[in-house]
NUDOBA-990388 format. One line per 8 residues: number of its first residue (from 1); their letters; for each residue z, y negated, x of N, C-alpha, C. Coordinates in nm, 2 decimals, padded with zeros to 4 digits, m for minus. Each point is the difference from the previous one (the first is absolute). Layout:
BEGIN
NUM	A	Z/Y/X/Z/Y/X/Z/Y/X; ...;
//
This chain:
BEGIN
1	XXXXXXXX	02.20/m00.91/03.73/m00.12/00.08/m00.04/m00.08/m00.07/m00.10; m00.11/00.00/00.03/m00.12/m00.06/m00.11/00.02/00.03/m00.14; m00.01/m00.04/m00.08/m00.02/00.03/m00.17/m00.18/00.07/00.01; m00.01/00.13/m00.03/m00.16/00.03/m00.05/m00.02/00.07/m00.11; m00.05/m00.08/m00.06/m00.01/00.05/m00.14/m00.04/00.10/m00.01; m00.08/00.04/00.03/m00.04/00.17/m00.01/00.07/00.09/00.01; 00.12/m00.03/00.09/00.09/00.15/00.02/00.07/m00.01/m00.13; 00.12/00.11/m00.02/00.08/00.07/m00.09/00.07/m00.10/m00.07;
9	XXXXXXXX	m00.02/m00.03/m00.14/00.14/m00.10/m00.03/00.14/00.13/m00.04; 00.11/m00.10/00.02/00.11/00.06/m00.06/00.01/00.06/m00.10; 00.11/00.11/m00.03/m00.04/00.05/m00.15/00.06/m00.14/m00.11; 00.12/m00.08/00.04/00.01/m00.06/m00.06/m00.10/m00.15/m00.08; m00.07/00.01/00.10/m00.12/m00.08/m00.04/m00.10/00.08/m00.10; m00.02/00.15/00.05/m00.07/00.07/m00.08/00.04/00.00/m00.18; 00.12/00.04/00.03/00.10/00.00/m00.18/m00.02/m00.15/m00.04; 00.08/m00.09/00.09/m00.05/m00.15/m00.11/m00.15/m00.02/m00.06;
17	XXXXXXXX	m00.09/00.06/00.07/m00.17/m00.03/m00.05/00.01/00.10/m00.13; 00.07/00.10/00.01/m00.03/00.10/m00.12/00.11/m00.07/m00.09; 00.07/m00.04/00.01/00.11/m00.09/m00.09/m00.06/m00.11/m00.05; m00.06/m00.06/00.07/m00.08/m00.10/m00.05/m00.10/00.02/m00.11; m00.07/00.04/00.05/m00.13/00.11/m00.07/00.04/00.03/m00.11; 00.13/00.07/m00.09/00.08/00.02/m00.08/m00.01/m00.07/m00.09; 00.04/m00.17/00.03/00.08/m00.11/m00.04/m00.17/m00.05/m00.07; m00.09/00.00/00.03/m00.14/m00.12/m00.05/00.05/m00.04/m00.13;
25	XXXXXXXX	m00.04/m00.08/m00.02/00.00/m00.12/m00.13/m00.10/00.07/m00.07; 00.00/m00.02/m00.11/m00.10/00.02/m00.08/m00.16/m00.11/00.04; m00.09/00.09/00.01/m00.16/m00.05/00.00/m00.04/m00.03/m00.10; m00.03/m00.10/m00.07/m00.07/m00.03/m00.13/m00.13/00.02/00.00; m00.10/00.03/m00.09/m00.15/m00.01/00.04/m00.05/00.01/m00.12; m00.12/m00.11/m00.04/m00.05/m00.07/m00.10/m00.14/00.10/00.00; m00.03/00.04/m00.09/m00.14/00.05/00.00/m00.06/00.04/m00.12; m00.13/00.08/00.05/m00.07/00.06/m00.12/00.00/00.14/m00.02;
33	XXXXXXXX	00.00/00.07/m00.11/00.04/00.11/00.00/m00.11/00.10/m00.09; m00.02/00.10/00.01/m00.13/00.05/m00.11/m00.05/00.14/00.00; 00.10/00.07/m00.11/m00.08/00.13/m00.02/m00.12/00.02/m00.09; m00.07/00.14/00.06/m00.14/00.01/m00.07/00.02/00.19/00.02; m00.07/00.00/m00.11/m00.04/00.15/m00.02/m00.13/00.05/00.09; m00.02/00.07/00.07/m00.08/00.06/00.08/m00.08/00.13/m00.02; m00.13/00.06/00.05/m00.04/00.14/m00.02/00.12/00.09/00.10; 00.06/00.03/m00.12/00.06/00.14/00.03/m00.02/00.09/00.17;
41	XXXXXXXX	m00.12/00.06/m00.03/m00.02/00.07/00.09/m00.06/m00.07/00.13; m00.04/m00.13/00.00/00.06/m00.12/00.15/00.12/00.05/00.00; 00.10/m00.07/m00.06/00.13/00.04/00.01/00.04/00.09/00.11; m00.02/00.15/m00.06/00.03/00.09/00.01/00.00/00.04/00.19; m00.15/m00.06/00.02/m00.03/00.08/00.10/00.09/m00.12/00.12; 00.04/m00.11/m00.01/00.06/m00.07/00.10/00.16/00.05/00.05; 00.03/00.06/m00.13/00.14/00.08/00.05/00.04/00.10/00.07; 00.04/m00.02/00.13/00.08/00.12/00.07/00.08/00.10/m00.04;
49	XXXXXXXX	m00.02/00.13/00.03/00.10/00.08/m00.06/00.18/m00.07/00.07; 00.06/00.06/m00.10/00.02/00.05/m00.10/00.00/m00.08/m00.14; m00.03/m00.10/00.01/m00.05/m00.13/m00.10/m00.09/00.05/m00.10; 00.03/m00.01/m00.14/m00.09/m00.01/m00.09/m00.04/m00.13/m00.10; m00.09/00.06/m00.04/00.01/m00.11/m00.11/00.08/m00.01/m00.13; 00.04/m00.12/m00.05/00.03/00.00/m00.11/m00.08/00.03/m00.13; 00.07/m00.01/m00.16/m00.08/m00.03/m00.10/m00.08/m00.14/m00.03; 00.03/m00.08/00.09/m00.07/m00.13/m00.02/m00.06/m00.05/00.14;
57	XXXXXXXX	m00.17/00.00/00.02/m00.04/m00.02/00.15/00.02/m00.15/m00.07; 00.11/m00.08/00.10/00.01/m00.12/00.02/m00.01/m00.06/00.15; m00.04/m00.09/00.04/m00.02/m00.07/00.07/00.08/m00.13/00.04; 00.11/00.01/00.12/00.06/m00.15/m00.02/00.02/m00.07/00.09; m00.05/m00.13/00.00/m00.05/m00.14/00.10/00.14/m00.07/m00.03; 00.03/m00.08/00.12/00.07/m00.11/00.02/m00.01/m00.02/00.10; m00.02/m00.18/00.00/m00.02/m00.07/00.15/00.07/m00.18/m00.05; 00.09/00.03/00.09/00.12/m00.07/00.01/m00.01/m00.09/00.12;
65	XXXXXXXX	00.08/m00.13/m00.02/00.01/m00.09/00.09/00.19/00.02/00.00; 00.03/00.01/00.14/00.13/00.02/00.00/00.12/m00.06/00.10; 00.06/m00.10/m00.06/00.11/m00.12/00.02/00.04/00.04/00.12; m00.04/m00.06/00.13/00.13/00.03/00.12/00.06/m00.10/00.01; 00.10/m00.06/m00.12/00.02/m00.22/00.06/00.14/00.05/00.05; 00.04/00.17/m00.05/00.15/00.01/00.00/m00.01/00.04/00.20; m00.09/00.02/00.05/00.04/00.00/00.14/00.00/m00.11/00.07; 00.07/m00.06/00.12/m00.03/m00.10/00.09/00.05/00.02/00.12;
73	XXXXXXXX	m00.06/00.13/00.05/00.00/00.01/00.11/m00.19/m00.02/00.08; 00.04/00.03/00.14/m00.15/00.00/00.02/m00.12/00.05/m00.01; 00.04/00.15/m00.06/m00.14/00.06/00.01/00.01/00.04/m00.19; 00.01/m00.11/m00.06/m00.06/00.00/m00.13/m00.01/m00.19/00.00; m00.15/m00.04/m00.05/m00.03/m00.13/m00.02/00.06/m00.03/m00.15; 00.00/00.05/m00.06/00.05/m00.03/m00.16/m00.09/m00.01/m00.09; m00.12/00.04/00.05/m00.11/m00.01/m00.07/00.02/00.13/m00.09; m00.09/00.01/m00.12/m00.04/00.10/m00.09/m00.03/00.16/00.11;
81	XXXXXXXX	00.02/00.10/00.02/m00.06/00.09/00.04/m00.09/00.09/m00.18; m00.09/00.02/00.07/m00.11/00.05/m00.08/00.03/00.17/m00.03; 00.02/00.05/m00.09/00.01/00.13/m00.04/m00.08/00.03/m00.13; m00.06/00.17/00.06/m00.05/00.03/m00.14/00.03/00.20/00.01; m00.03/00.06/m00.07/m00.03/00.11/m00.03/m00.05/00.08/m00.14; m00.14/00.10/00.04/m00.03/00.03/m00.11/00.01/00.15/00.02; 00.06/00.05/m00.11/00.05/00.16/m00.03/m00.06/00.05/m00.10; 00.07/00.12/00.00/m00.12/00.09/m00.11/00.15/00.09/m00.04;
89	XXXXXXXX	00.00/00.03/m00.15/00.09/00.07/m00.06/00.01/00.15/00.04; 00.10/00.04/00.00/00.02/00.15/00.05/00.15/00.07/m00.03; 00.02/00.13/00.00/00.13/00.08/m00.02/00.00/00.09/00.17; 00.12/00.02/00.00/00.07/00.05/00.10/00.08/00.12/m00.05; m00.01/00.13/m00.07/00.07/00.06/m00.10/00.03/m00.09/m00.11; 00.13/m00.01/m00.06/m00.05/m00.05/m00.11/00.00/m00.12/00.00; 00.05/m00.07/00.11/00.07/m00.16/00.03/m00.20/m00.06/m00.02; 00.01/m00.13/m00.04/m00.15/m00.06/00.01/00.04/m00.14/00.01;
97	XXXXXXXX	m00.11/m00.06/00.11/m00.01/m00.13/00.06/m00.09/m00.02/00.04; m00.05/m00.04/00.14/m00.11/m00.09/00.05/m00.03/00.02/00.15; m00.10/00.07/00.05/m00.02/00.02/00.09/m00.13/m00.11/00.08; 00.05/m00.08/00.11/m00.06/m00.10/00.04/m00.16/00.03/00.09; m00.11/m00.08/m00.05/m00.08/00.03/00.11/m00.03/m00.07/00.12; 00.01/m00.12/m00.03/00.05/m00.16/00.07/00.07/m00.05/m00.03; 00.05/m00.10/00.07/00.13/m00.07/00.01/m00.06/m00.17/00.10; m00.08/m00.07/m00.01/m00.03/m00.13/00.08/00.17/m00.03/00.02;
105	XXXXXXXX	m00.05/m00.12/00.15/00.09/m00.05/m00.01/m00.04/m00.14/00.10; 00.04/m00.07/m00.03/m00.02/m00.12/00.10/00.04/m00.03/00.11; 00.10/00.07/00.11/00.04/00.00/00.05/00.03/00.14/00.09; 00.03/00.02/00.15/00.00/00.09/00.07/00.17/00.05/m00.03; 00.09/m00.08/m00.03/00.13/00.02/m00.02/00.03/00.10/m00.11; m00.10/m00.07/m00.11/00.08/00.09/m00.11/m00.07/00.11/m00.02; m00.13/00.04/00.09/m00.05/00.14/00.02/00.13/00.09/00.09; 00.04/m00.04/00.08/00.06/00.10/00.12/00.09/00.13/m00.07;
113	XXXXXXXX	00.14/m00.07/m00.07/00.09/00.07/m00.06/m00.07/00.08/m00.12; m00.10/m00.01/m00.11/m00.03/00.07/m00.07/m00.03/00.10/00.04; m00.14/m00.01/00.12/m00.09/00.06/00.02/00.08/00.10/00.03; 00.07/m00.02/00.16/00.12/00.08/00.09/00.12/00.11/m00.06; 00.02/m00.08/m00.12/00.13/00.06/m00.07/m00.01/00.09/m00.12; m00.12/m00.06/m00.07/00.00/00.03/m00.16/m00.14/00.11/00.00; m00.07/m00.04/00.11/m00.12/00.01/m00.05/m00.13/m00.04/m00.05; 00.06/m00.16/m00.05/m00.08/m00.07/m00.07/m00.18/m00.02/00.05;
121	XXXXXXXX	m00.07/00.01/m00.10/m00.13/m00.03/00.07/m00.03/m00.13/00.00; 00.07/m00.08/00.11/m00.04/m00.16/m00.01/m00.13/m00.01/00.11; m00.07/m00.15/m00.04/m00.06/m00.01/00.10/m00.04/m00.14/00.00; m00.02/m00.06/00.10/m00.01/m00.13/00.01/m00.13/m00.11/m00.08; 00.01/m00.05/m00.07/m00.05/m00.08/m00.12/00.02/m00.16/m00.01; m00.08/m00.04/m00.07/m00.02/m00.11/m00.07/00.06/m00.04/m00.18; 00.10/m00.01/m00.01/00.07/00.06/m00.17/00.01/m00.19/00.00; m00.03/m00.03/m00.17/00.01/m00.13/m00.01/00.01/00.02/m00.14;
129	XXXXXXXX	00.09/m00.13/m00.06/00.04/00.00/m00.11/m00.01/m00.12/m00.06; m00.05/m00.05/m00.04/m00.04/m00.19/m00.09/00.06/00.07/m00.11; m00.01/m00.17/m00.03/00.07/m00.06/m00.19/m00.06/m00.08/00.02; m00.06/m00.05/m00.09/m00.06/m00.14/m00.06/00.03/00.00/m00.15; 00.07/m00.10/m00.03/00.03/00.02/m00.18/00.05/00.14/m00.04; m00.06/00.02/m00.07/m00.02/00.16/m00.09/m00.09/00.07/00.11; m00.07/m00.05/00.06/m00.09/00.11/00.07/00.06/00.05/00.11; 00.02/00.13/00.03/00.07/00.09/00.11/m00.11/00.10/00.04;
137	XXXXXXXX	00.02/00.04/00.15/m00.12/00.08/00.05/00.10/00.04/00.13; m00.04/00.13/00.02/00.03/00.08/00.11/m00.11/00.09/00.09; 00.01/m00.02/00.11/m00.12/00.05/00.12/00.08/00.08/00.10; m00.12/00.06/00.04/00.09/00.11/00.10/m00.18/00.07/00.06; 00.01/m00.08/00.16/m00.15/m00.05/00.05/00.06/00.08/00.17; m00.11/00.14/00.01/00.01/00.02/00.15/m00.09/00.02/00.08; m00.06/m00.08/00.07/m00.13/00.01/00.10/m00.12/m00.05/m00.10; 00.05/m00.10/m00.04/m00.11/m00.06/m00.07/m00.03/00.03/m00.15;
145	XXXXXXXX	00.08/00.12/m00.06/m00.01/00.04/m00.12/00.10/m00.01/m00.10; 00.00/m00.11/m00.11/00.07/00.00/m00.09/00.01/00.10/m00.09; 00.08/00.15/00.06/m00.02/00.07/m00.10/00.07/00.05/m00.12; 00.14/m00.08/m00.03/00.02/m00.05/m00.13/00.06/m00.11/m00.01; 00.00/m00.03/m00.13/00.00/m00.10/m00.08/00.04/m00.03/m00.12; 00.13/m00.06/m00.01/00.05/m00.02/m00.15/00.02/m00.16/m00.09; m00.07/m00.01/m00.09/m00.01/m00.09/m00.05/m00.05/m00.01/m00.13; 00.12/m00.15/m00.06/m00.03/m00.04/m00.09/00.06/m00.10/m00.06;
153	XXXXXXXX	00.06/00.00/m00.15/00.05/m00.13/m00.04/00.17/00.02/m00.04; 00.10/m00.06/00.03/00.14/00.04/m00.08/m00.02/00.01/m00.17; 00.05/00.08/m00.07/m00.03/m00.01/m00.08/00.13/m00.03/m00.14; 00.12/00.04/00.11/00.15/m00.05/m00.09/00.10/00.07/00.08; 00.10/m00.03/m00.02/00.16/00.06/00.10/m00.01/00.13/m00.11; 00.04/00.12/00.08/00.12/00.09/00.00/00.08/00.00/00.03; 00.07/00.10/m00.08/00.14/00.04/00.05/00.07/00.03/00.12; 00.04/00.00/00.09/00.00/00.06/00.14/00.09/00.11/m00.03;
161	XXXXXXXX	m00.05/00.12/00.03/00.06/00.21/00.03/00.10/m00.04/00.05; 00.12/00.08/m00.07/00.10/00.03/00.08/00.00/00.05/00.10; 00.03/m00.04/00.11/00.03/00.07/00.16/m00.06/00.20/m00.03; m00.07/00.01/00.06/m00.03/00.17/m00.05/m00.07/00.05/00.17; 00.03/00.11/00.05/m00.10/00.09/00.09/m00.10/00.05/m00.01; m00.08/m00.04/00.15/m00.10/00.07/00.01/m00.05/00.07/00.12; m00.02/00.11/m00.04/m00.04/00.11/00.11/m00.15/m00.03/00.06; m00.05/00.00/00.11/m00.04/00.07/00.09/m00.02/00.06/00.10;
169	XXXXXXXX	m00.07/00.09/00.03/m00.04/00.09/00.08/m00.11/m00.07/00.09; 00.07/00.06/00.17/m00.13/00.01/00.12/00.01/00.09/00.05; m00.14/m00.01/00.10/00.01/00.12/00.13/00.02/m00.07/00.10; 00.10/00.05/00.09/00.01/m00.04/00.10/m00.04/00.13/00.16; m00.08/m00.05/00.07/m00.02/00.07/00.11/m00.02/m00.05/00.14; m00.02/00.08/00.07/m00.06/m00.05/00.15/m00.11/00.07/00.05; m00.14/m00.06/m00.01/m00.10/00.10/00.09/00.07/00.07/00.12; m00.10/00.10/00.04/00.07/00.06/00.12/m00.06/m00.09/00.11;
177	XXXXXXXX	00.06/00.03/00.12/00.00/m00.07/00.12/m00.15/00.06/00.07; m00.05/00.13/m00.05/m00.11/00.10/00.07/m00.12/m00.07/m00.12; 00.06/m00.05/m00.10/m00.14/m00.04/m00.09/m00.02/00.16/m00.13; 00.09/00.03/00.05/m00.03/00.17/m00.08/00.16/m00.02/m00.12; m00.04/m00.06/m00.15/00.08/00.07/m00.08/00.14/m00.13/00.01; 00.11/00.05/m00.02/00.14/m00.10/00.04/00.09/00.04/00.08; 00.09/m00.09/00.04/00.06/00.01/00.11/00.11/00.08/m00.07; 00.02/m00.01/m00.11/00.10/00.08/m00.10/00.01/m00.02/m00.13;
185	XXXXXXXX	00.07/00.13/m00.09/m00.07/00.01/m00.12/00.04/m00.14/m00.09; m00.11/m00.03/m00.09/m00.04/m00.13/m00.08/00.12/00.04/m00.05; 00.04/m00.17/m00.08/00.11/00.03/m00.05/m00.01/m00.13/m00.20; 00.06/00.11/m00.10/m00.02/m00.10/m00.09/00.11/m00.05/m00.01; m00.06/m00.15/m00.02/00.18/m00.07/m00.01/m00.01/m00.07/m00.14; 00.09/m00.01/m00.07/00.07/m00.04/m00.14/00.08/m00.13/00.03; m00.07/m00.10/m00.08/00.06/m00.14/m00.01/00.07/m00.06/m00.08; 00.09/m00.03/m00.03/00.05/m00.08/m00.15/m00.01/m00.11/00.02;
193	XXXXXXXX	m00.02/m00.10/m00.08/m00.03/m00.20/m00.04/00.09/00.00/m00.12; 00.12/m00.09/00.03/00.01/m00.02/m00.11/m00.05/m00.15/m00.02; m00.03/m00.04/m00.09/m00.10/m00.06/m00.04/00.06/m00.10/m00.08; 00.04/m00.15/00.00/00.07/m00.15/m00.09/m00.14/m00.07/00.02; m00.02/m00.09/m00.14/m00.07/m00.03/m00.05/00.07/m00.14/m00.02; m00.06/m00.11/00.06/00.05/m00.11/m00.06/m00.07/m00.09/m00.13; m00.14/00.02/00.04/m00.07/m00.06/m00.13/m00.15/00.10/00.01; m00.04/m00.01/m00.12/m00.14/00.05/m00.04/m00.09/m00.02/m00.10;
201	XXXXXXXX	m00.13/00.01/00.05/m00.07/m00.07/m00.12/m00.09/00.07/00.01; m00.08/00.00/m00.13/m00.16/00.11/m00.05/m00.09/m00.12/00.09; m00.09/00.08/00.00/m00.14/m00.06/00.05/m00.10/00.13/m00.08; m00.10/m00.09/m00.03/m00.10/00.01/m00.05/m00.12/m00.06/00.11; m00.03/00.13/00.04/m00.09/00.00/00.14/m00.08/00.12/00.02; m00.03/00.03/00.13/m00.08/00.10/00.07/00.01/00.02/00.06; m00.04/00.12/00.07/00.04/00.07/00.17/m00.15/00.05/00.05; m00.01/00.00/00.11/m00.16/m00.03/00.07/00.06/00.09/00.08;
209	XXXXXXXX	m00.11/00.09/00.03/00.03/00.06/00.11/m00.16/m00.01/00.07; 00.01/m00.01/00.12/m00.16/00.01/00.08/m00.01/00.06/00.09; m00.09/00.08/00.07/m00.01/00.11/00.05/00.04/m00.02/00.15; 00.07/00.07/00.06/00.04/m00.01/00.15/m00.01/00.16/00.04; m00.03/m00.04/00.12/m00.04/00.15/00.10/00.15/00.04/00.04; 00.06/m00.11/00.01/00.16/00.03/00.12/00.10/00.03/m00.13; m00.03/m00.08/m00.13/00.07/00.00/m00.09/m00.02/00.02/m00.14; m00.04/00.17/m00.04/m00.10/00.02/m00.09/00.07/00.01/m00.12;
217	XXXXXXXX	00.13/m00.11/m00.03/00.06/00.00/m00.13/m00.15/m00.04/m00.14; m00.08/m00.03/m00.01/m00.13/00.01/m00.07/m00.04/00.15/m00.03; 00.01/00.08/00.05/00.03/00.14/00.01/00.09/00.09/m00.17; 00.10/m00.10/00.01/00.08/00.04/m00.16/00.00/m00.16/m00.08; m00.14/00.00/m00.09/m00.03/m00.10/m00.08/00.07/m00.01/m00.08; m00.02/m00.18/m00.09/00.08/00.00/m00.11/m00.06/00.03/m00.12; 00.07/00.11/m00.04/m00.04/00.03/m00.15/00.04/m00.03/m00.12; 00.12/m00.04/00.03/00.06/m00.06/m00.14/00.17/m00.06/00.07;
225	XXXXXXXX	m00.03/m00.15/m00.04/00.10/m00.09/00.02/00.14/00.04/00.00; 00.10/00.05/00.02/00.10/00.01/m00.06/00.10/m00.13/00.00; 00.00/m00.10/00.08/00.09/m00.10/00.03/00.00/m00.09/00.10; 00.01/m00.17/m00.02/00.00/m00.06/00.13/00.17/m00.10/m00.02; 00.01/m00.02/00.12/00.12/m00.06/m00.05/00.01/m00.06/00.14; 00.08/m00.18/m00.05/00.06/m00.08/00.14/00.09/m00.02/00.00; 00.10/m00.01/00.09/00.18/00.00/00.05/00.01/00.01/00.13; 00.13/00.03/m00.04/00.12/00.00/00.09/00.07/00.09/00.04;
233	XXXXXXXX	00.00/00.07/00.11/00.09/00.12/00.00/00.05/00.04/00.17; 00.13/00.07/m00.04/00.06/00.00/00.16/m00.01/00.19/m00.04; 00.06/00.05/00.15/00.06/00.14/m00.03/00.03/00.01/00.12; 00.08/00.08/00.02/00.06/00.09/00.09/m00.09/00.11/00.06; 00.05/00.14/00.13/m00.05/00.09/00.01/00.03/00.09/00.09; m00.02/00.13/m00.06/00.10/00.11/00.10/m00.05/00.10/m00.05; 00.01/00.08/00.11/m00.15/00.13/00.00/00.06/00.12/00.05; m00.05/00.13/m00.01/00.05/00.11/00.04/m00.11/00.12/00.05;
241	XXXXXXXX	00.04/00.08/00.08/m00.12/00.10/00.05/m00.04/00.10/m00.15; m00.05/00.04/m00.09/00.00/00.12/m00.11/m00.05/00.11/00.03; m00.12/00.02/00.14/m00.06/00.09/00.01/m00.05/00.01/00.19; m00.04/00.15/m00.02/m00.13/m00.05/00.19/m00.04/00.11/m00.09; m00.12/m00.11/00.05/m00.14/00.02/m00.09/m00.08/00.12/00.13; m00.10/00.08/m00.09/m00.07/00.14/00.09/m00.14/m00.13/00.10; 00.02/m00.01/00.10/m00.08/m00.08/00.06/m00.16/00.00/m00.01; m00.03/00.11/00.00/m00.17/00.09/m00.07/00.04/m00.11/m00.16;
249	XXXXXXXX	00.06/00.03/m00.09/m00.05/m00.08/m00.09/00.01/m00.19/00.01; 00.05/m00.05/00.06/00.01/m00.12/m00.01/m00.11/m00.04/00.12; m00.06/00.04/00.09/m00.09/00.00/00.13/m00.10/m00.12/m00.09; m00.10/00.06/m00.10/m00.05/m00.09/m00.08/m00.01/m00.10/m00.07; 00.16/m00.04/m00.02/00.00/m00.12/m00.02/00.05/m00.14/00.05; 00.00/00.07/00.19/00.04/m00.06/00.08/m00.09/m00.17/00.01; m00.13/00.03/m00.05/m00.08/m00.14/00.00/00.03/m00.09/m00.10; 00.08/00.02/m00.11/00.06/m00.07/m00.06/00.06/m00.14/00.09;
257	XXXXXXXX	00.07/00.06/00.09/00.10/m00.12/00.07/m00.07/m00.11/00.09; m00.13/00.09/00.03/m00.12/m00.13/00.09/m00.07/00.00/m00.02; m00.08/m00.14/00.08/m00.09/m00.04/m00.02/m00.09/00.07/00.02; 00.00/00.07/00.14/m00.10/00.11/00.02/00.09/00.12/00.11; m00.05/00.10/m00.07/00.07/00.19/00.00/00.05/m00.03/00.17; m00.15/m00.01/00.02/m00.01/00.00/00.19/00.11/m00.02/00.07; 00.05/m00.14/m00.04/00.04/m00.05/00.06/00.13/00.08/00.05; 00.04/00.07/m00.09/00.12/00.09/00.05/00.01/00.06/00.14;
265	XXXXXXXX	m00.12/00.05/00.04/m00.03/00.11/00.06/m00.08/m00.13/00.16; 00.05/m00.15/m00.04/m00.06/m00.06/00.17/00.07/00.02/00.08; 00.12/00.05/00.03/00.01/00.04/00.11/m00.05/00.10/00.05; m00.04/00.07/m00.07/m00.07/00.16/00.05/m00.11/m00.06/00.07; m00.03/m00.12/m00.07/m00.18/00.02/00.08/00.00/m00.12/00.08; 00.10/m00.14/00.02/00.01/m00.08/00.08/00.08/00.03/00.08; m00.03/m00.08/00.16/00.10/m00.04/00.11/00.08/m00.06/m00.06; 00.14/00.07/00.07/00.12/m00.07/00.00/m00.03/m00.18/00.02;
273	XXXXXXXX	00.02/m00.10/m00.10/m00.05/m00.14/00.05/00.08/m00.09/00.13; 00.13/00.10/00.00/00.05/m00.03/00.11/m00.05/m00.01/00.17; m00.12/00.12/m00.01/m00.03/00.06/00.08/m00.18/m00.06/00.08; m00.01/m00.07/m00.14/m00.14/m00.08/00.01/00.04/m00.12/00.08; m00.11/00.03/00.09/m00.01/m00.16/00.10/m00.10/m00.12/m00.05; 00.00/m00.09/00.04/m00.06/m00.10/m00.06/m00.17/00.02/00.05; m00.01/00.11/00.12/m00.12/00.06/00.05/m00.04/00.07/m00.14; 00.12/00.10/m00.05/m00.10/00.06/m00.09/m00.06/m00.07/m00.09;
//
């Protein structure tokens, strides 16, 4: 009988990939890091219930270049994958963390499982990380728009944090199949990172933000610096369901996750592409 990939693998093939999966090495990834204090009531309005805001509108960027040399198989080159994410501070009852609005990524791979699993809002990007001397700069560029930017000069070593957690929070959903609402109710999912630190350094720099239509992080400006910092850091990560969310309230903040709302709702209004002839 033929081998075809497509049909059913074994379950024992199934369990060794989740055994596997288990086992990863630690990811290293070198980057720029940078909280800033924001208007408040921006803030405010980006959060899905049941999410609030904290006492501090903070704002927080990181865009990372991140080590694959520990794989050598085929479908990782060993090159850097590019990662970033910028969040906005928030409480969940009384627990407080970080709720993501984007998430770039350089790669179609390391979108799948976030997106699928966690919820994560990733989306396909341009994330780049230089050093020259003291000078370090972080980008994070989609459809032509660099729309942020962290940069500046090292300015002396820190201490590196003891290993510590960090929480956040997504939505995770599925439009409906009719284009009307979800296929079932939203759900909030709770993340923990624990978070090692190999090295870190101040920088004494700036964060740019510039105006994008697809990506209106320019939206919660910088108002006051709180911190830039370059290193080293791995973590871990393991997530839980906390809530299903009332679908009428999250419906609104379904544009968050694309580029454009519409696009949810093309099957409603395109042919099956299956079904198009090379006539049409």
């Amino acid at each position: 009988m033929p081998r075809v990939r497509y049909g059913p693998r074994d379950l024992e093939a199934v369990a060794a990939a989740r055994e596997s999966a288990a086992k990863l090495p630690d990811l290293w990834s070198t980057g720029v890091h940078a909280v800033w204090e924001t208007d408040p009531d921006a803030l405010a309005q980006v959060l899905p219930p049941p999410l609030k805001p904290t006492a501090k509108p903070y704002v927080r960027a990181t865009i990372n270049q991140v080590d694959m040399s520990v794989f050598d198989d085929h479908q990782h080159s060993g090159a850097p994958l590019g990662a970033a994410a910028i969040s906005v501070a928030c409480a969940h009852g009384g627990e407080e963390g970080w709720y993501s609005l984007v998430m770039p990524m350089t790669t179609e791979r390391s979108l799948i499982g976030g997106r699928e699993v966690f919820g994560e809002p990733k989306k396909l990007a341009e994330v780049v990380v230089d050093r020259d001397g003291e000078q370090v700069a972080g980008t994070v560029t989609r459809h032509g728009v660099t729309f942020a930017e962290i940069r500046g000069r090292i300015a002396g070593a820190l201490e590196p944090p003891a290993p510590y957690v960090k929480v956040d929070w997504y939505l995770k959903f599925l439009p409906a199949v009719d284009g009307s609402g979800f296929d079932a109710d939203p759900l909030l999912v709770r993340c923990l990172r624990t978070e090692k630190t190999r090295s870190l350094n101040a920088v004494e720099g700036e964060v740019i933000l510039r105006d994008s239509d697809l990506d209106p992080i320019a939206d919660l400006p910088v108002l006051r610096l709180v911190e830039i910092t370059y290193g080293e850091k791995t973590s871990d990560q393991r997530g839980e369901v906390v809530a299903r969310l009332d679908p009428q309230e999250i419906l609104p903040y379904v544009h968050q996750r694309y580029d454009d709302p519409a696009q949810v709702h093309d099957s409603v209004l395109l042919k099956d592409p299956a079904e198009v002839s090379d006539a049409d």
